[in-house]
C-alpha positions, 0 to 999 in steps of 0.5 A: 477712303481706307482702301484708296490710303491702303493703296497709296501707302504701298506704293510709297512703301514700295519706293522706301518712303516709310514716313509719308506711308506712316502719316497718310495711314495713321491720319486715316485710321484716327479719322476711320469710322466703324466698317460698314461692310467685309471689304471696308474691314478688310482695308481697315486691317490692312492699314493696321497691319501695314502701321504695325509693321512700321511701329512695332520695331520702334514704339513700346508693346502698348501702342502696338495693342491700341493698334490692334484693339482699335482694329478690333472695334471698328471691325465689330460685328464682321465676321467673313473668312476674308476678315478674320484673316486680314485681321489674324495678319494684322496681329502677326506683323506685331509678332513678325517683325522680330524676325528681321530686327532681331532685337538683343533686349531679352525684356522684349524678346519675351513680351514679343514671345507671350504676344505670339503664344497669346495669338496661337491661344486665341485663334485656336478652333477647329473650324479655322479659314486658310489665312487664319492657320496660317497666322496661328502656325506663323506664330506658333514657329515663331513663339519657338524659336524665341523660347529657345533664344532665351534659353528655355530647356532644348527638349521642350523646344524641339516639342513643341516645333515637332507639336506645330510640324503634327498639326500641319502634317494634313495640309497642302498649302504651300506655306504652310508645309513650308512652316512643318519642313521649317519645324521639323528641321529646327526640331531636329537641329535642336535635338542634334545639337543638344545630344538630346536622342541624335540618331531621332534627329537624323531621321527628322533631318532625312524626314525634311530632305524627303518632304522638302523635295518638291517644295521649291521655298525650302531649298534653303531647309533641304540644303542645310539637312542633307549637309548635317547628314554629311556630317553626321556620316563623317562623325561616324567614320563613313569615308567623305566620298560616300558621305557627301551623296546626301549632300550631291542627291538634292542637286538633282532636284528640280529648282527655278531657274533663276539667278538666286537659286541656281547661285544657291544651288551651286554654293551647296555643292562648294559646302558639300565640297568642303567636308572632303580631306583635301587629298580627296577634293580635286578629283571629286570637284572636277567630277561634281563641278563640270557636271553642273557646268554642262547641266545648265550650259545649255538651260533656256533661261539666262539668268540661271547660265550667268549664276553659273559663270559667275559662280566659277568665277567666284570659286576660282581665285585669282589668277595668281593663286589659280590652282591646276585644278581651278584652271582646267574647270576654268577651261570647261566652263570657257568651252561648254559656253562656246555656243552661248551668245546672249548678251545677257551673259556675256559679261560673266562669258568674257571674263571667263574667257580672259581667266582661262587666257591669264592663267594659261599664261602663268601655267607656263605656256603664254604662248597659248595665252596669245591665241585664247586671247586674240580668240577672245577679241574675235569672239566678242568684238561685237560687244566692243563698246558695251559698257559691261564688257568695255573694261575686261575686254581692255584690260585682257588687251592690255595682258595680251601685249604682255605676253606677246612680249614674253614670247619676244614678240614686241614690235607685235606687243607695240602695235597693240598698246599703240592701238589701245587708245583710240580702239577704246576712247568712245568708252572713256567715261567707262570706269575703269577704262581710263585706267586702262588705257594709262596702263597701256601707255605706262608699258608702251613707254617701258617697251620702247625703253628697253627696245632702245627707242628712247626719242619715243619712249620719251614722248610715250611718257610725257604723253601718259604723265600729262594725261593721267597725273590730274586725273581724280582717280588714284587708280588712272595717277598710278600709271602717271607715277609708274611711268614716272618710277621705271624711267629712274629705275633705268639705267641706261638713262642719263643723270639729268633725264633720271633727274628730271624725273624724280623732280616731276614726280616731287612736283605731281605727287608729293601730297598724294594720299593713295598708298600705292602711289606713297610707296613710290614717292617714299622710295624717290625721296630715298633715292635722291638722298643717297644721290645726295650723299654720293655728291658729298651733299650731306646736308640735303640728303639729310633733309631728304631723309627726315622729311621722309621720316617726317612724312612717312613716320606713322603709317601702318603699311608695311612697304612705307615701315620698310622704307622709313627703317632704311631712312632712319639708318641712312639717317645714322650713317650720315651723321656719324661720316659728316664734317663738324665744325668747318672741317674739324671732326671728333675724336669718335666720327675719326674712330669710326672713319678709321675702322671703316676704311679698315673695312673697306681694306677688306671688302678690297682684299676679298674682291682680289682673292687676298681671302687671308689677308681679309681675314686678319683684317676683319678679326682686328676690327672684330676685336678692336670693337667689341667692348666699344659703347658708340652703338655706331662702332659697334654696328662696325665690328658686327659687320666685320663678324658678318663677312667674316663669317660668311668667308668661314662658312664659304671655306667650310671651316666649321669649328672656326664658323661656330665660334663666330657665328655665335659671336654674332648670333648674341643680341645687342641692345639698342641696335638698329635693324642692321644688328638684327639681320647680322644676328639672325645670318649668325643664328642660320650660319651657328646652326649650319656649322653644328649640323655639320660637327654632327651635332644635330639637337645644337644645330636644331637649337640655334635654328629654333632661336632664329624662329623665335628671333624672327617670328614679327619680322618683315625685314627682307634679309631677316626672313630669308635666314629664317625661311633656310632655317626652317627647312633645315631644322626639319631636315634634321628632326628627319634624319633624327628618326621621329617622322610625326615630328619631322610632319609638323617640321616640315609643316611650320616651314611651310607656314613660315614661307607662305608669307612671304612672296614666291621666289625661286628658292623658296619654291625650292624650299617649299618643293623639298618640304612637301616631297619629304613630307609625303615620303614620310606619310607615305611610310607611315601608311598614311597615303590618301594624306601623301597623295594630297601633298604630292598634287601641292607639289605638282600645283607648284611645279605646274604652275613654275616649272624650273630644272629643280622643281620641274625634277621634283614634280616628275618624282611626285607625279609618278609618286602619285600615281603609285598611291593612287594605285595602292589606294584602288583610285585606278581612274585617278591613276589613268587620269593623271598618266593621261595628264602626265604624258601632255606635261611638257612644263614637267620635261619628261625623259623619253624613258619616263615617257615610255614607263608612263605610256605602259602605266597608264594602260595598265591603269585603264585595264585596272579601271574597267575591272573595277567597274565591272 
């Protein structure tokens, strides 16, 4: 009766039923008599340890022991090989489970930790079967590793793991070498980490490396040794290239192909990587990484080729974050699984393929994408309908219109969204398809438009609306709502057709509750308050405006802030301009009717050259407003400051400028955002015109305030000024002469504009930085730190290659190369000359081109010396 429970107990288990398994064998085990013979023992054990190991995390230590004690009396008198084992198991499923619960309660740590050295007491003898050492060792690790987390003395800890890891040392059973690798390794963690005798623990940690080799099951171990090797060599000063040989020798040894080792396998060489500085990483990375790329291309197993693929899909980001380096791994791998055909891998192959495509594309060459991308549909159009492969293969379709349509191939671009529907309707209820293809009809529709094809643009639309918009995922709507959103983003679309659809989109979308969708809706109710205003409809802009506010007042997502912000100064702006009481208006609402058009006097005067008369304008409203207390008037003669300043500053007038930037620069309280984006233009423009008069450690004030000014910022204007300012103040702490200080000048701006999305000046910006930065390290002797920076500056000039960063990244390459010639880096050298004359994003002149030819065979002359 036991065995046939023992059975159904583990089928039950196996499927997750723990409580059927914990009745049938608990109803056994209470009607149980005495084992009559070894096998019923035996049973009888097994159903013990199986309730045990239900009960144990649950039920207090003294049921637990009832348990085991039962046991023990109805296996009296039984003594087999076979019984003592499945009773020494038994027992250490009541020590065991600690391992996975991990339990905080240090009260039964330490009843779990007494337990474990109680059984190590008890089965200790000489004359021992398998199963019970390995009970005994089991319990004997596991007794230390909870005497250390309760905080016993580290030395006796690491004692007595390296007294287990003596025991074992005769043993060829393979869990139990893998229990005497385990040991000494914690012995060896424990010693280095607590000081205790380190260069002991080094040798345990290569002990572990050596003894682990064949051991499959302590990869893991072996892992975590050759890594703490690295460290250690680092911590002594060895160079990061040759101290990561620990870590890259264990990728050599054998492993199971399979998908979790090899995955394994690959993340040890990502954390080997990651101790290299970065100005080293990418070259070393290349090497390591398509080496093991190659090593399992070809391997029989396919588990262990798509660990791989997804690996490198994994550790390169996404396309808009690719780096040069990423991509040509990219590339690679792409090529090095040409031959591969297996269905198997074949989802993790084509999206390989389609990131090769979409970073081509933002590498600056989209035609190329074009061709990868028609590759790529050739390549698996057999997989067409597979519903793995079905969603990438669209979505790459769609990217290829895209970039047909860069290359001015639209017509082309037409035809392939026009063919997107019906290719991919049999995998509709494919997740993600519907997506798919809502996103294909959004950019047919907005093609059409921009072709001039209105008629059909139109009916793309209609068609993509009554689609998509009652669809219950957000992500399929989305494309409803953006459709909706370009078509009165258009401008050379009619007032009663824009009209038509911001009222569609209030009707489709005003409760919607995905964000993404919310940004659009928040815009349209802003939009059609300002349509409001301008038709001298004040009344239902106002409306608009605080249902807005209503609406979108208490959400934490920064898009709808931004919106709400703009709402709540329309809001002011209305109110001030409205008609009171039938006609009749305030002594104040006519002040400030009257500066404004004072203002507007001057805007008109700028527009038509009168720059002098503009100015005495704006100072008389300047002045008439600065003692005013209507906050409103007040945002007035600011704004008169504001142009004001910028003609002075246009003009070159310096000492004029300092006066009123500061003017405008002094904080006002009880202001709106506007206020603030007039005070930081007047921190950047105070610092601009000090710089100017020479007055350097000034100018470095004023921008410093800015920074502080700014730092919580998100106004778009605010971190603009911000982001110029930065740049500046490194600038000048440069030409102070204190280059360390200038490094971490530069460095902060940098920071300061990694938040905020690219732009052509800030990837000037940033460009100018990371070429004074390396010129600085570069002259403090610090080279292998210059030739990093110079490869970010390559990154981004690969990456968007315009006149003024295409002009720099030339400069840093050639830079680079020289560094890399001074470092003794000489194939690095040859490499990037290589690299360097196929660069045509970089526009080489046809003499750089010659220098370059010249340099690299002097390069590659160098690099063969050198292995000699």
């Amino acid at each position: 009766m036991v065995r046939e429970a023992v059975g159904r107990a583990r089928e039950m288990l196996a499927a997750g039923d723990q409580e059927h398994a914990h009745r049938i064998l608990m109803l056994t085990l209470d009607a149980q008599r005495a084992a009559t013979d070894d096998g019923e023992a035996i049973a009888i054990a097994e159903a013990t340890g199986m309730l045990v190991r239900l009960e144990a995390p649950l039920e207090p230590r003294d049921v637990v022991q009832r348990l085991l004690a039962r046991m023990d009396e109805l296996t009296e008198g039984l003594d087999a090989d076979a019984v003592r084992e499945a009773r020494a198991f038994a027992e250490l499923e009541a020590i065991e489970w600690v391992h996975q619960h991990e339990p905080d309660d240090a009260v039964v740590l330490v009843d779990v930790m007494r337990a474990a050295e109680s059984l190590v007491s008890r089965l200790d003898g000489n004359a021992r079967p398998l199963g019970v050492r390995q009970a005994r060792a089991e319990a004997m690790y596991t007794a230390a590793v909870l005497q250390e987390r309760l905080g016993q003395a580290p030395r006796r800890v690491a004692v007595g793991l390296e007294t287990l890891a003596l025991t074992l040392t005769s043993e060829s059973d393979e869990r139990l070498r893998h229990l005497r690798v385990a040991a000494l390794h914690q012995a060896a963690r424990i010693r280095y980490d607590s000081g205790d005798d380190p260069e002991s623990a080094v040798a345990l940690m290569r002990r572990v490396v050596d003894e682990a080799a064949s051991l499959p099951s302590a990869r893991p171990l072996v892992h975590a040794a050759s890594l703490r090797l690295v460290d250690h060599d680092i911590g002594l000063g060895v160079p990061g290239t040759t101290a990561i040989a620990h870590g890259l020798r264990v990728l050599g040894l054998p492993v199971e192909a399979d998908f979790e080792t090899v995955s394994e396998q690959a993340r040890h060489l990502d954390r080997v990587l990651d101790r290299l500085p970065d100005s080293e990483r990418d070259l070393v990375a290349a090497r390591h990484t398509t080496t093991l790329v190659d090593r399992y291309a070809t391997c029989p197993s396919a588990p262990a080729r798509e660990a791989i693929l997804w690996w490198v899909l994994t550790r390169t980001r996404e396309p808009a974050a690719t780096t040069p380096a990423e991509h040509r791994l990219l590339v690679h791998t792409d090529h090095a699984f040409a031959s591969d055909t297996d269905a198997a891998t074949a989802p993790a192959r084509v999206r390989v393929a389609a990131r090769v495509a979409e970073t081509t594309s933002r590498f600056g060459d989209p035609e190329s994408a074009v061709r990868l991308y028609e590759q790529l549909d050739e390549r698996f159009r057999r997989h067409a309908h597979d519903a793995r492969l079905v969603v990438p293969l669209a979505l790459a379709t769609v990217d290829r219109a895209l970039r047909l349509c860069d290359i001015g191939r639209r017509a082309d671009a037409l035809r392939v969204l026009a063919e997107m529907p019906p290719r991919y309707a049999p995998a509709i209820d494919v997740p993600g398809i519907p997506a798919a293809i809502a996103q294909a009809m959004y950019w047919r529709g907005r093609f059409l438009r921009e072709a001039g094809d209105l008629a059909a643009s139109r009916r793309v639309v209609s068609e993509c609306v009554e689609d998509a918009a009652s669809v219950s995922d957000p992500d399929v709507r989305l494309w409803a709502a953006n459709a909706l959103f370009s078509v009165w983003q258009s401008p050379e679309l009619g007032k009663d057709e824009i009209d038509h659809a911001l009222e569609r989109f209030a009707g489709l979308f005003a409760d919607e509750r995905d964000v993404r969708i919310r940004r659009l809706d928040a815009r349209r109710r802003l939009l059609e308050s300002t349509r409001a205003a301008e038709r001298g409809d004040r009344q239902v802009a106002a409306a608009l405006l605080q249902g807005l506010v209503t609406t979108y007042g208490n959400s934490d997502d920064p898009d709808l802030r931004d919106t709400v912000e703009l709402a709540v100064e329309n809001q002011k702006i209305i109110a001030i301009s409205s008609p009171v009481d039938g006609g009749s208006t305030s002594a104040g609402g006519a002040r400030y009717r009257e500066l404004r058009e004072r203002l507007l006097r001057a805007d008109d005067a700028i527009d038509e050259g009168r720059r002098a008369d503009a100015e005495t304008l704006l100072r008389a409203v300047a002045a008439d407003t600065g003692a005013d207390s209507d906050p409103n008037v007040v945002m007035l003669g600011l704004a008169a400051t504001d142009v004001l300043g910028g003609i002075l500053l246009d003009a070159g007038r310096w000492e004029e400028l300092v006066a009123v930037a500061r003017s405008a620069a002094l904080r006002r309280p009880g202001l709106d955002t506007r206020a603030s984006r007039v005070q930081a233009r007047g921190h950047l423009r105070l610092g601009i015109a000090l710089g100017r008069l020479g007055d350097q450690r000034a100018a470095i004030a004023a921008y410093e305030a800015l920074d502080r000014l700014a730092d919580r910022s998100t106004d778009g204007d605010i971190v603009d000024a911000r982001e110029v300012a930065a740049y500046n103040r490194a600038v000048l702490i440069d030409d102070l002469g204190d280059p360390i200080a200038a490094i971490a000048a530069y460095d902060h701006a940098l920071a300061v504009h990694e938040r905020s999305v690219d732009s052509p000046g800030r990837r000037l910006r940033r460009v100018k930085c990371l070429r004074n930065k390396a010129l600085l390290l570069s002259g403090l002797g610090r080279l292998p730190e210059a030739t990093g920076v110079h490869r970010l500056v390559l990154d981004i000039a690969s990456a968007a290659p315009d006149t003024a960063v295409a002009e720099r990244g030339r400069k840093s390459a050639f830079d680079l190369a020289a560094g890399y010639t001074q470092l003794g880096h000489h194939r690095a050298a040859a490499d990037l000359y290589a690299w360097m004359r196929s660069a045509h994003h970089l526009d080489f002149s046809r003499p750089e081109l010659a220098c370059i030819k010249s340099a690299a065979g002097k390069a590659v002359r160098a690099a063969r010396r050198a292995q000699q």
